[in-house]
C-alpha positions as CSV (number, residue, x, y, z in Angstrom):
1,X,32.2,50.2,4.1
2,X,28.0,49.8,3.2
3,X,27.7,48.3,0.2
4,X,26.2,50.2,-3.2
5,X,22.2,50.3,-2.7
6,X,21.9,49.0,-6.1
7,X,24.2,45.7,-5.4
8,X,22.3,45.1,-2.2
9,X,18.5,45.5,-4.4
10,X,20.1,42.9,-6.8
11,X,21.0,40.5,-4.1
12,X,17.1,40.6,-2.7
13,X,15.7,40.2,-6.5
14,X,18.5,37.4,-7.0
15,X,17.3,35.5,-3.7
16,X,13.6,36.1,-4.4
17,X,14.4,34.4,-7.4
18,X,16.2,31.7,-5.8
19,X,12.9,30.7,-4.3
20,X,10.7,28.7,-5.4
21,X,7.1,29.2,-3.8
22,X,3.8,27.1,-4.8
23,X,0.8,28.9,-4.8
24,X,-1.9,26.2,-3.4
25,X,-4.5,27.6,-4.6
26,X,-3.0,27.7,-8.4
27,X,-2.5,23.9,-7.8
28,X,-5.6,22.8,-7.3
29,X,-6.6,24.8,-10.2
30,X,-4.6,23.3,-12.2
31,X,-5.5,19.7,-10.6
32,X,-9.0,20.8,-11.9
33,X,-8.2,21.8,-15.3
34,X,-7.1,18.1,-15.5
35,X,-9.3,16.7,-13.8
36,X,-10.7,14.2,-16.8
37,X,-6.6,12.9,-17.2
38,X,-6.5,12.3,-13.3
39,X,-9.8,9.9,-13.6
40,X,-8.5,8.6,-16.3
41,X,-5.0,7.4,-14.6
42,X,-7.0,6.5,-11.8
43,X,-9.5,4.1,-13.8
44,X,-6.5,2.9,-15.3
45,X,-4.4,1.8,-12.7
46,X,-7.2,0.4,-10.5
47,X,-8.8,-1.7,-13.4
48,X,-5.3,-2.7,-13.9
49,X,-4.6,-3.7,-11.0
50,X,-7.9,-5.4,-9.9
51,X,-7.8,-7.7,-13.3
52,X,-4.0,-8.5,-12.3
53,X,-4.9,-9.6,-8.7
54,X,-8.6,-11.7,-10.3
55,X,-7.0,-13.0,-13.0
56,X,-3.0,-13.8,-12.6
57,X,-2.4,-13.7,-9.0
58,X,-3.2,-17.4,-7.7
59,X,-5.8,-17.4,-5.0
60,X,-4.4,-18.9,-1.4
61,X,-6.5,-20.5,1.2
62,X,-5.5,-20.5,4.8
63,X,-5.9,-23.0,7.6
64,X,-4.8,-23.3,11.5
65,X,-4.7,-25.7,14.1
66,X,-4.0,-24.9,18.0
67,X,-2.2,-26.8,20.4
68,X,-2.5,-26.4,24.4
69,X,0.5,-26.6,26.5
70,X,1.2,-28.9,29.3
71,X,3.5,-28.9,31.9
72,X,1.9,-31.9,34.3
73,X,-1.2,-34.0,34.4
74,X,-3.1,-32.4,36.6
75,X,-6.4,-31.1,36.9
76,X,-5.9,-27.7,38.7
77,X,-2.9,-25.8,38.0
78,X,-1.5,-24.2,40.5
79,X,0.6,-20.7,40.2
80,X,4.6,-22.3,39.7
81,X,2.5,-24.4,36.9
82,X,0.9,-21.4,35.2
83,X,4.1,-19.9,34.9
84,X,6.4,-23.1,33.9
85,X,3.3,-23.7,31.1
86,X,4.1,-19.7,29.4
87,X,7.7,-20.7,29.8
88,X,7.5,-23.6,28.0
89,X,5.3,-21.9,25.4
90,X,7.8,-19.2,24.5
91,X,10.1,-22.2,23.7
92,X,7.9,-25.1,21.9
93,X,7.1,-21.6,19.5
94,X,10.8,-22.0,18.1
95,X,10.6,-26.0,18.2
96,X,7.4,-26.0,15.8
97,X,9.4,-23.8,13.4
98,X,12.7,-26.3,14.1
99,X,14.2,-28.4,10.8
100,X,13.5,-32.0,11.9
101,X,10.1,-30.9,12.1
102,X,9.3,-29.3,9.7
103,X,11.8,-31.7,7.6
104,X,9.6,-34.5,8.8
105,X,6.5,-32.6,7.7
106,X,8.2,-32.3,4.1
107,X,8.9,-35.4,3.8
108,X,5.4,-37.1,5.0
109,X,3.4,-34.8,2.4
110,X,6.1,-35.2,-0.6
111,X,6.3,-31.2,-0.3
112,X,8.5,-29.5,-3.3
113,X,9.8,-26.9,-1.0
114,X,13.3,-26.4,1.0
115,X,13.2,-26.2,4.7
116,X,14.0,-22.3,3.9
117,X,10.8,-21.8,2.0
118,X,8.5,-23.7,4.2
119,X,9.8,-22.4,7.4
120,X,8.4,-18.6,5.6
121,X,5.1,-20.1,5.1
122,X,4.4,-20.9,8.3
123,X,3.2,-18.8,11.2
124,X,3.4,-19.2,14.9
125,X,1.2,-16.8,17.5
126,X,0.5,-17.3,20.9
127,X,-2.2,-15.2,22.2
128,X,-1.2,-13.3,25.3
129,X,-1.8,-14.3,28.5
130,X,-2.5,-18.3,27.2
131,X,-0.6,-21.3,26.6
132,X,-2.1,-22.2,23.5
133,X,-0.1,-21.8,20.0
134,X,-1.9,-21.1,17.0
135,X,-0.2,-23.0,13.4
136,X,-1.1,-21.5,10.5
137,X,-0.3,-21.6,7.3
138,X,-1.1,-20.6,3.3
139,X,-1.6,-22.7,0.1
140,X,-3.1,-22.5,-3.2
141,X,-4.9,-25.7,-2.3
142,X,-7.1,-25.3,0.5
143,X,-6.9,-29.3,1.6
144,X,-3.1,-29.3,1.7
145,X,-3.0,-26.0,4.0
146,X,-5.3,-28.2,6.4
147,X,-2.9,-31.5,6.1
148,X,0.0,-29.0,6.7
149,X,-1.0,-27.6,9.8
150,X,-2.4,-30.9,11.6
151,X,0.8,-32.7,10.4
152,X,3.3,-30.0,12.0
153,X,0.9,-30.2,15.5
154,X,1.3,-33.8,15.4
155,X,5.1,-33.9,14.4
156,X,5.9,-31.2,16.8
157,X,3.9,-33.0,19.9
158,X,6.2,-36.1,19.0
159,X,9.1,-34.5,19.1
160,X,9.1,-32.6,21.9
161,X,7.7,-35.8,24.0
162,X,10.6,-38.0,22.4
163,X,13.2,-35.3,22.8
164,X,12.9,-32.9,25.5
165,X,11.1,-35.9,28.0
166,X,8.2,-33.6,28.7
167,X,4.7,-33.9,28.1
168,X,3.5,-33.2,24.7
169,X,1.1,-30.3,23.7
170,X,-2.2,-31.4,22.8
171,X,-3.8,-30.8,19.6
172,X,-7.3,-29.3,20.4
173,X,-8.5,-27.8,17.2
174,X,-7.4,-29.4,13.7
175,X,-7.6,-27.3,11.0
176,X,-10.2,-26.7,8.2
177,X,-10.6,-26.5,4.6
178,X,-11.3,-22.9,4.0
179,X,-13.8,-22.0,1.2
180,X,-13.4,-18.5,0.7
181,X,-9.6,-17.1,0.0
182,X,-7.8,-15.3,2.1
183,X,-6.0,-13.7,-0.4
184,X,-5.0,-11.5,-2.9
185,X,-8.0,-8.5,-2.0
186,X,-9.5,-7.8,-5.3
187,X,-11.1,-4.7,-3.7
188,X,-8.0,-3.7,-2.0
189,X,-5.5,-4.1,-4.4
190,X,-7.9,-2.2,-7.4
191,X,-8.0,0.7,-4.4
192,X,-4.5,0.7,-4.1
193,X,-3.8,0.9,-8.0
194,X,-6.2,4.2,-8.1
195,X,-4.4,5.6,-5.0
196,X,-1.0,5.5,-7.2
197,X,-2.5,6.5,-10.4
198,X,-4.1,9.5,-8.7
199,X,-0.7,10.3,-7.0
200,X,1.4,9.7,-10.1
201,X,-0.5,12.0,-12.3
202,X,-0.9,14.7,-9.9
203,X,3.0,14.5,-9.2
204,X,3.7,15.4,-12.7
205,X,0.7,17.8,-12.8
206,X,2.6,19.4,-10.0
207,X,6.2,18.6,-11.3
208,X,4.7,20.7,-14.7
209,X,3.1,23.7,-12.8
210,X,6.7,23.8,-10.6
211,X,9.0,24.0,-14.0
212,X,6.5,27.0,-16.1
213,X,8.3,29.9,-15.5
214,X,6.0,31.6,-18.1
215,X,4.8,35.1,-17.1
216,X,1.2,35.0,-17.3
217,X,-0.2,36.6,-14.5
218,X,0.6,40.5,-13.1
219,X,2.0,38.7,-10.0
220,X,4.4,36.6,-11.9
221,X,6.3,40.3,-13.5
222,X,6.2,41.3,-9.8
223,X,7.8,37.9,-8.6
224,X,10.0,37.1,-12.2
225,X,11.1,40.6,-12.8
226,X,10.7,42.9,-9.4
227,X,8.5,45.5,-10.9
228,X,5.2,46.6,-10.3
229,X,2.8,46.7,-12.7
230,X,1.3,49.9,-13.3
231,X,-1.6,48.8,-15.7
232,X,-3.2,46.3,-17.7
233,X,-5.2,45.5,-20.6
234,X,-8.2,43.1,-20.7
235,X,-7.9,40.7,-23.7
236,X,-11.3,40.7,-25.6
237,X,-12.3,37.0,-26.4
238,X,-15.4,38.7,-28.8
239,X,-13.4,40.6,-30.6
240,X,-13.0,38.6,-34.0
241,X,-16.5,37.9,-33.8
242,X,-18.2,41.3,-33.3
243,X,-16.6,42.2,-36.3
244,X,-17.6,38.9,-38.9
245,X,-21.0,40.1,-36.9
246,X,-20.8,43.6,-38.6
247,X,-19.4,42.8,-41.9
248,X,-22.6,39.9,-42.0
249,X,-24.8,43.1,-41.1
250,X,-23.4,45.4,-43.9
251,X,-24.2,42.6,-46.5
252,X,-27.2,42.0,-46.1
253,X,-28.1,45.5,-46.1
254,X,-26.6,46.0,-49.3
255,X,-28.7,43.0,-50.5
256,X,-31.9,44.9,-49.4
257,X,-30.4,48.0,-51.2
């Protein structure tokens, strides 16, 4: 059996309903109609969060050292060298990061830190293609980042010549005291904060425009209701004022009366 005509008209109304569609356009309008609170959020959040990182977030310094790998003293390397020599990189990369030496390092510079939290601080890379390793590390205090790095080069080379029998890297660039910071990005950060306040206040501009279900418009009784609207009647803005206008006119030509 077909079902009734009128059952199956309620069923489209009742899924048109179901649906919610966003009308872009509407959107941005309404983006513009708050316009001033979006610069607002957005000054807000980025002045926020620039003072935060200038004024409570400590400033750190960073500093590297590099070491060159050996595999024999000799002057050319041939091929089976070249290749031992990236071998042997791979590995001293996990050695450098190893507890007795960074546990040695700790203990030489009277560090407050575990073995756990210094092993995060410090990084290892080894540019492709080389045998050189690249120690660098972070600190609020620009000298100690220096003495950090050149003491885990030359704790490392030790070790690995005492315990693995081979020749040690060479240290052939100590590192620096930095002068600028590395971090935290005043500029950055403060562009950051303005990209969430903008985003936050235009999610609940849109999360607002979503929830109205207010009829306003002639296409909201078509979408809300399913009915066409036949006619409409324009709202005069004027009209309270056209008539003070006329009763102000009648006075004052009774007064000339």
């Amino acid at each position: 059996m077909s079902e009734p005509k009128d059952k199956k008209i309620n069923k489209i109304r009742q899924t048109q309903s179901d649906v919610t569609e966003i009308d872009l356009l509407e959107l941005c309008r309404e983006f513009a109609k708050h316009i001033i609170a979006i610069l607002l959020c957005i000054i807000l959040f980025g002045g926020a969060a620039g003072a935060f990182s200038k004024f409570v977030i400590i400033p750190q310094y960073k500093s590297s050292s590099m070491m060159y790998i050996l595999s024999k003293e000799t002057t050319l390397a041939s091929l089976a060298d070249l290749q031992i020599g990236s071998q042997l990189t791979n590995d001293y990369q996990i050695i450098v990061k190893s507890r007795p030496v960074l546990q040695t390092v700790i203990d030489q510079l009277n560090l407050d830190l575990t073995y756990e939290q210094f092993s995060k601080r410090i990084t290892i890379n080894n540019p492709s293609n080389t045998r050189i390793l690249t120690i660098t590390t972070e600190d609020a205090d620009p000298q100690l980042a220096k003495d950090i790095v050149d003491s885990i080069a030359r704790v490392a080379s030790d070790y690995i010549a005492e315990t693995m029998e081979m020749i040690p890297p060479k240290l052939i660039e100590e590192g620096t005291v930095a002068t600028t910071k590395s971090s935290p990005s005043v500029a950055k950060n403060t562009l950051m904060g303005a990209l969430v306040g903008a985003i936050l206040m235009c999610g609940i501009i849109t999360v607002k425009f979503i929830m109205n279900d207010s009829v306003t418009t002639t296409e909201d009784v078509e979408n809300y209701l399913g009915i066409s609207v036949l006619a409409s009647i324009p709202e005069r803005k004027y009209a309270n004022k056209e008539v003070n206008d006329k009763k102000d006119l009648k006075k004052k030509r009774r007064k000339k009366a």
